[in-house]
N, C-alpha and C positions, 0 to 999 in steps of 0.2 A: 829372483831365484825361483823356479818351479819348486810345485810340492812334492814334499817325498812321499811317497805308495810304501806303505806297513812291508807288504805283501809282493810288489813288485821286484821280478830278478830281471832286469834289463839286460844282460848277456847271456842268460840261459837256455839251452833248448835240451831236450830229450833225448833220450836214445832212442826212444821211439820216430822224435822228428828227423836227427839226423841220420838216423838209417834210410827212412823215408827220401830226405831230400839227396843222399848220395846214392839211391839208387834211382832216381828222376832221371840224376847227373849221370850214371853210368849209361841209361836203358831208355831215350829220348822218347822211343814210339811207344811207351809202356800207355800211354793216358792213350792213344789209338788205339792200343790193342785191346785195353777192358772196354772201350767204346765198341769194338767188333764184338766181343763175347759176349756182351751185354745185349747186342741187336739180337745175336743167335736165337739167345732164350729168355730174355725178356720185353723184347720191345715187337708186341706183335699186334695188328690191328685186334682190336675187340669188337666181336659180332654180341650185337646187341638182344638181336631177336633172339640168339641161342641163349645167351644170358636169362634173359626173362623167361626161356620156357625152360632152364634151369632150375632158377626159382622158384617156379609154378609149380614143377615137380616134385620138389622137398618135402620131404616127412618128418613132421614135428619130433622131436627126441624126447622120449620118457627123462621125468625131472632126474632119477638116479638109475645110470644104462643098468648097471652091474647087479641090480636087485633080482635076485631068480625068485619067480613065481612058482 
């Protein structure tokens, strides 16, 4: 006989899950399409050289901005 789990619900899922997996089921190309939106604005080559003369650039930040002298 397996052990019983305190804590395990063996036939439960969420409303959260099953919202989720019934609209997979309804909207098949959903996991393409955030794959598309996601290239738009997130997935873009990164230039290295501009990065480091980003960095170079930076101005150390006073420990507390808001303090008026």
């Amino acid at each position: 006989m397996p052990p019983i789990h305190l804590f395990q619900r063996p036939h439960y899922t969420s409303d959260a899950t099953g919202f989720l997996d019934q609209l997979k089921r309804d909207r098949p190309d959903l996991g393409e399409r955030q794959r598309e939106g996601r290239a738009l604005l997130w997935d873009k080559p990164v230039d290295r050289e501009l990065q480091a003369g980003f960095q170079a650039a930076r101005v150390p930040q006073k420990p507390y901005v808001y303090q008026s002298e």
